[in-house]
C-alpha positions in Angstrom: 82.9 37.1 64.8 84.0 39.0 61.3 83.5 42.9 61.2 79.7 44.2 61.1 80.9 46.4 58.3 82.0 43.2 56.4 78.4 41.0 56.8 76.9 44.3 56.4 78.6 44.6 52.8 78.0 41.2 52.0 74.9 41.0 52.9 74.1 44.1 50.3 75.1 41.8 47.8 72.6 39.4 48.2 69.3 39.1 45.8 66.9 38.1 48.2 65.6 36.7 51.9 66.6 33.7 51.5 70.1 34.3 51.2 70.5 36.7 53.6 69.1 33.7 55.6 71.8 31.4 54.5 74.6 34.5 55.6 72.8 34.4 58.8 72.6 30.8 59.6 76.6 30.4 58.6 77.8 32.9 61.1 74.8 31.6 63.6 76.0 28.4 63.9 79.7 29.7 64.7 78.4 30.6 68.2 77.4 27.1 69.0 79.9 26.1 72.1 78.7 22.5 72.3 78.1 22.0 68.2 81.2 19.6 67.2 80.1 20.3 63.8 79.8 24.3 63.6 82.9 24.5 61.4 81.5 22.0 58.5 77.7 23.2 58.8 79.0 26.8 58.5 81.3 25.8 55.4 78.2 23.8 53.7 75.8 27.0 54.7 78.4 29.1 52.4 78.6 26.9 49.8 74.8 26.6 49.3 74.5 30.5 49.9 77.2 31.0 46.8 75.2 28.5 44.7 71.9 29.8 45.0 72.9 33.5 44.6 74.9 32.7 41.3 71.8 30.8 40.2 69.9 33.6 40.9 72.3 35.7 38.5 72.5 33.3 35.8 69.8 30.9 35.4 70.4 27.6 33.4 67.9 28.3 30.6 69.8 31.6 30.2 73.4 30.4 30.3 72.9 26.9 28.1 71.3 29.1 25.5 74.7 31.1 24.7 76.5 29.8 21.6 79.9 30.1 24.1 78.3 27.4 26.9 79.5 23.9 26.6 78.3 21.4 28.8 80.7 20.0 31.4 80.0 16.4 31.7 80.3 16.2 34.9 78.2 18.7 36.3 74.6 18.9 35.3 73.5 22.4 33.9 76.0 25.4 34.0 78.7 25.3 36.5 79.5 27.7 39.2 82.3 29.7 36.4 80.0 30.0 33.7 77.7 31.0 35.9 79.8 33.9 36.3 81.0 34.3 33.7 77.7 34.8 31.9 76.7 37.6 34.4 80.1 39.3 32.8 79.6 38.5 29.0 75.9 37.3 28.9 75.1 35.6 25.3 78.1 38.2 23.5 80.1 35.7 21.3 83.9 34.8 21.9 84.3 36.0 17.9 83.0 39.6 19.4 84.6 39.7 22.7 88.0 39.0 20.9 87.2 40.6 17.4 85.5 43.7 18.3 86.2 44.6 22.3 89.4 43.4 22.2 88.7 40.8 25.2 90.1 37.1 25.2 87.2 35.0 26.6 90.4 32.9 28.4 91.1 36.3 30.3 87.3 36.4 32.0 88.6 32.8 32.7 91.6 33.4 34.3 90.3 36.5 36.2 87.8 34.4 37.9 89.9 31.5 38.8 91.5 32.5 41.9 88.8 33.9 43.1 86.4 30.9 42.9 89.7 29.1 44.4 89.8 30.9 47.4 85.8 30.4 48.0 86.4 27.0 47.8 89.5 26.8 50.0 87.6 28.8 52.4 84.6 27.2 52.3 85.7 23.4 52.5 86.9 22.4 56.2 88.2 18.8 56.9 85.5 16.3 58.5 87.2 16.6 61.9 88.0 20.5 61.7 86.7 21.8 65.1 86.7 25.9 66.1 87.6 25.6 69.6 88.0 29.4 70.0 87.1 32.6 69.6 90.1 33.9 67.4 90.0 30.3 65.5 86.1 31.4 64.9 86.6 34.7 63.5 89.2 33.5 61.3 86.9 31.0 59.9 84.0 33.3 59.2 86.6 36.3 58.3 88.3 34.5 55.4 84.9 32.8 54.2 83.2 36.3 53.8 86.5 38.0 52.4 86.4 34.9 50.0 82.5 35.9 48.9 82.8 39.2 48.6 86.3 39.4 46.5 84.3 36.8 44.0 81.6 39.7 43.7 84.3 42.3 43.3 85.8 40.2 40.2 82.5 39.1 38.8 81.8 43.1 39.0 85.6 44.1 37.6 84.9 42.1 34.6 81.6 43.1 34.0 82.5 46.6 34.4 85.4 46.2 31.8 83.2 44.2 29.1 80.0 46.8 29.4 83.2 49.8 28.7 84.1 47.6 26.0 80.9 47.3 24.5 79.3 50.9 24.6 82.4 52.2 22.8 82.2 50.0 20.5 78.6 50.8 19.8 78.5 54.2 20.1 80.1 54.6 16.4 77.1 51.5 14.7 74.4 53.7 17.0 75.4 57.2 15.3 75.4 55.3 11.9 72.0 54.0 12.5 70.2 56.8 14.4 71.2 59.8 12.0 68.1 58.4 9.4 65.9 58.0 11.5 62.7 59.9 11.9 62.2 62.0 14.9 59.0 63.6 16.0 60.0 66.2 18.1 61.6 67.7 15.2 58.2 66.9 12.9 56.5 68.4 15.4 58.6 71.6 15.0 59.5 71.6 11.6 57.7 69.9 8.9 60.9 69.2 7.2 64.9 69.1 8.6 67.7 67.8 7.9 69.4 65.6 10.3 73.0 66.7 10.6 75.6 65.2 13.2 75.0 62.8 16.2 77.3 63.1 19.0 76.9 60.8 21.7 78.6 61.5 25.0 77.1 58.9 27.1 76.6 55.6 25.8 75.5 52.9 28.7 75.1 49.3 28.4 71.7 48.5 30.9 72.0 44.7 30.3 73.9 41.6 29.1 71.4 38.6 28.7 71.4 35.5 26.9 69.4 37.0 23.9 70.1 40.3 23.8 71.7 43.3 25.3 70.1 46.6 26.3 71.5 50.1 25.7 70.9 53.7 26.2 72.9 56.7 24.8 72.6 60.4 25.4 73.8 63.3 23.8 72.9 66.2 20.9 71.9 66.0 17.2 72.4 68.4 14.6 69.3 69.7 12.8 68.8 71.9 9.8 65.4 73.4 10.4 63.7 74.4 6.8 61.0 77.3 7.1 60.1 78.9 4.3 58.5 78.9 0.7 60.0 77.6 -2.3 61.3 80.9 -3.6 62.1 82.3 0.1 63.6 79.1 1.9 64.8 79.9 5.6 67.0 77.5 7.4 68.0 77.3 10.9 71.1 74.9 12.1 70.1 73.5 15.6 71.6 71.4 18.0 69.3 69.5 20.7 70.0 67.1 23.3 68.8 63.4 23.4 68.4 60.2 24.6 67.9 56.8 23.2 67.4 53.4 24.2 67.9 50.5 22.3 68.5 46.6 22.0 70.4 44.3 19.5 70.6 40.4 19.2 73.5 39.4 22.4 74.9 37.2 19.1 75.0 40.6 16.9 75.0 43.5 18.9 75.7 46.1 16.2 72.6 45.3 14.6 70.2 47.5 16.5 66.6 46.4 16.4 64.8 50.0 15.2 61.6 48.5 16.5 63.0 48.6 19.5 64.1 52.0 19.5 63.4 54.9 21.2 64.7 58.1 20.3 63.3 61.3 22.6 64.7 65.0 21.8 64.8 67.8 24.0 63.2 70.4 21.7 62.3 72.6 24.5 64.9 75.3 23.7 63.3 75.9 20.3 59.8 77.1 22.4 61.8 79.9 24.5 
């Protein structure tokens, strides 16, 4: 049988019990002796285990409503790429991907190709393929979990690389839009200011769905503190760190929605 410390990482990756179920039942029915059949019920146990867990990570509703989906004809609902490819890209157009991260859509294609190849060619056994030993047995199993767990890696590679994409790209349309805005920590200390610079060191993108994406940025803002009468004005230049999360449409992402913003500034400093 495969390495525990390859199920074991595997089966990390797995959303729920029922998969972990499906894991277990494909290597289970490896150590069947007298089960003619263990190679092709193992495969089928795989295949099913992949479908549901991409399901899982990118439900039809969510994928048919991106303006990128098109429906294969012969497959009904989302196949098994789009699938993954939406838990990379979620609803982000291929006019942004290309004109704004820099990002082909035929690239997120491409990436995932070989890897869904390989899960296929590992997964699929001929009708009369028997494991008649222990070393034909772990080979089985060994390639079918490698063949899993590389697809996670690459659905994760690409993920990673279009959420880096995306947060620099916002963090310049977040600055623009967050420098107006009113901030009640600083009301709360001043009755009027001045807001100066944003500088945002840590901009994260917490989700890519179908409608929308998610975001949250930390960093400091410039303030000018105004004390003071009208003939004896005092200011005082501040800086204070912050955080803020947002969302934008997934079709316009640099289009924040302020009523779903949250801005929250350390004033704290100012009190000691």
């Amino acid at each position: 049988m495969p390495s525990q410390e390859l199920v074991d990482k595997v089966r990390s990756r797995l959303p729920d019990d029922f998969s972990r179920r499906q894991l277990d039942g494909a290597l289970a029915v490896l150590t069947q002796e007298n089960n003619p059949a263990r190679a092709n019920q193992s495969a089928s146990s795989f295949r099913e285990l992949t479908a549901h867990v991409l399901e899982l990570m990118a439900p039809d509703a969510d994928v048919m409503r991106c303006q990128w989906f098109k429906q294969d004809k012969n497959v009904e609902g989302p196949t098994r790429r789009q699938r993954a490819l939406y838990t990379c890209r979620g609803g982000l157009t291929d006019a942004f991907l290309k004109g704004k991260l820099g990002i082909k859509p035929e690239m997120l294609h491409s990436a995932l190709g070989p890897a869904f190849q390989e899960l296929n060619k590992r997964t699929h056994v001929r009708p009369e393929t028997e494991l008649k030993t222990e070393e034909e047995i772990e080979e089985f199993a060994e390639n079918a979990l490698v063949a899993l767990d590389d697809l996670f890696e690459t659905i994760d590679e690409m993920k990673d690389r279009v959420a880096t994409a995306l947060s620099r790209a916002l963090s310049g349309a977040a600055t623009s839009a967050f420098i107006n805005q009113t901030i009640g920590e600083l009301d709360e200390i001043s009755g009027r200011y001045e807001t100066g610079g944003v500088l945002i060191d840590d901009p994260e993108i917490l989700s890519v769905e179908a409608d929308r994406i998610r975001c949250r940025f930390t960093g400091s803002i410039s303030a000018t503190l105004m004390a003071g009468g009208k003939h004896d004005p005092v200011d005082f230049k501040e800086s204070f760190p912050f955080e803020c999360t947002t969302s934008a449409p997934a079709t316009a992402p640099e289009d924040f929605d302020l009523a779903d913003t949250t801005i929250k500034v350390d004033t704290s400093s100012w009190r000691e």
